[in-house]
N, C-alpha and C positions, 0 to 999 in steps of 0.2 A: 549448675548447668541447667537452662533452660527444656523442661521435658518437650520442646518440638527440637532440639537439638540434638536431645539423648537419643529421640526414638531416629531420625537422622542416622547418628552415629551408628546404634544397633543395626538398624537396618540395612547401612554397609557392610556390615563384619560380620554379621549373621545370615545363615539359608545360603552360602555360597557353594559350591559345587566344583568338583574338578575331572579332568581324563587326562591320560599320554593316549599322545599318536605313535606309534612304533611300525615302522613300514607298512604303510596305510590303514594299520590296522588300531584303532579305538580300543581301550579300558572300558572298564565299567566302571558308570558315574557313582564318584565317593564326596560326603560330605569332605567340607574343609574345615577343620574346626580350629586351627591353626595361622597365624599372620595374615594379610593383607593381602588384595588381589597386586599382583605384580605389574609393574608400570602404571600403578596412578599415582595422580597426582597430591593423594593423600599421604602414601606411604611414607614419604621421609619427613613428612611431620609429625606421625604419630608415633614412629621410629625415636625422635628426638622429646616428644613428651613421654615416653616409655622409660626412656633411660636418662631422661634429667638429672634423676635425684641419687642415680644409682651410686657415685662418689661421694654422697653426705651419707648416705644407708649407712656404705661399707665404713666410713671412717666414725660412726657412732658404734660400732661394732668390735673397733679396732683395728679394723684394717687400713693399709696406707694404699691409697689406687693413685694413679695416672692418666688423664686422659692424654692418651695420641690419636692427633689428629692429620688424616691426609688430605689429598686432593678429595677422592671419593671415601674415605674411609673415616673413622671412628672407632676408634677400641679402648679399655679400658684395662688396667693393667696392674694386678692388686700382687 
């Protein structure tokens, strides 16, 4: 990967930040150090190169997985 891509990428997934609102009333801001901001437009592809390889992992391993797939869904089922 090209490092003006890496840092790109970093740059999304890193330093992000969250709050709940809860009857008008604000959290205190916490780092996110966890998944993807919700509704972009990155999400479901990084979703999908996360867990590409997750069915060859499991079956060099021994395990026999499944993928089912739905309309919105994805799961894996070992």
């Amino acid at each position: 990967m090209r490092d003006g891509v890496l840092y790109w990428l970093r740059s999304y997934l890193n330093d992000r930040y969250h709050t709940v609102r809860h009857q008008g009333t604000d959290s205190t801001r916490r780092v996110s150090i966890y998944g993807v901001p919700q509704g972009s437009v990155l999400g479901p592809l990084l979703f999908v190169l996360y867990t590409a390889d997750l069915g060859r992992n499991a079956s060099e391993h021994g395990a026999q997985c499944s993928l089912l797939c739905g309309r919105f869904t994805a799961i894996y089922v070992c």
